[in-house]
N, C-alpha and C positions, 0 to 999 in steps of 0.2 A: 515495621513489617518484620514478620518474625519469619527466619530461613525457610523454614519450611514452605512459607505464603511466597518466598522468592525462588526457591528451584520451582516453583510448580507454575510459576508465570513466565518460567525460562522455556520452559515445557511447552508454549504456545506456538503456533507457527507461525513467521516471519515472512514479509516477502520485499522488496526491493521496487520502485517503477517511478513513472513519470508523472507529476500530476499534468493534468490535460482539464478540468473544471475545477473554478472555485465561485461558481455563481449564485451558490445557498450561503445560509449562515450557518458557520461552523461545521458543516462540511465540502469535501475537495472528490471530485472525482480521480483515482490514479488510476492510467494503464499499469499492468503488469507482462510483461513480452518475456514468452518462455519458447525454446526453440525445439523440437522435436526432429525426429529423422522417421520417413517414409517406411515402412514394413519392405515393400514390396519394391522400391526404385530406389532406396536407400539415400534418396535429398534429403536434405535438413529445410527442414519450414519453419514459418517463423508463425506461433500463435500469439495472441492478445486478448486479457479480459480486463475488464473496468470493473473498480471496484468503488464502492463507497467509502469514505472515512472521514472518521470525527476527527474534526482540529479548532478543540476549544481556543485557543489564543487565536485562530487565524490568521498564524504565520505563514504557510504555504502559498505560492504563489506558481502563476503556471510556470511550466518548463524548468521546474525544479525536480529535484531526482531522492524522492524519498521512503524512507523503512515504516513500514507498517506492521501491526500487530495484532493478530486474532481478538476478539474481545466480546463480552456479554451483547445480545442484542439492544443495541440505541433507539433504533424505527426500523421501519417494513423492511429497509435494504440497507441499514449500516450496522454491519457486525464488524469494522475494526476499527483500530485508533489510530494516530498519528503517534510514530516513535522519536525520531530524529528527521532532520532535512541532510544528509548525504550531503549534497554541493547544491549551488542555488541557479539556476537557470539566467540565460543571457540576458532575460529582459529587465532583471535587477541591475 
């Protein structure tokens, strides 16, 4: 891969979460939990979305905590990929 092809996949947005489904083949559902604070009351809230991702090896397992990465559309609802597994959940 020549540099140019690798800053520009640096350039992709990343995100961090839990997997929580691995009930298809070769993909995992992960939450992603991002925390906001209120306009008007000024709490902090706690949001979460689900997202799809490709994990050809299907290494991932639930209750693992892993980095995801933006990526070409796969199917109707998986646009990212499996980066790394972070740390591996209790149930291992």
């Amino acid at each position: 891969m020549s540099t140019t092809q690798e800053q520009t996949r640096k350039l992709r947005r990343q995100k961090e979460g839990e997997v929580v489904g691995t009930k298809m083949e070769k993909t995992i559902v992960v939450r992603v939990d991002r925390r906001i604070r209120h306009r008007l009351y000024k709490k902090e809230l706690k949001r979460s979305k689900k997202y799809y991702v490709h994990d050809e090896a299907g290494k991932a397992a639930v209750g693992d905590w892993v980095q995801i990465m933006e990526t070409r559309p796969m199917s109707k609802l998986k646009r990212w990929r499996l980066v790394d597994i972070v740390r591996a959940g209790k149930s291992r």
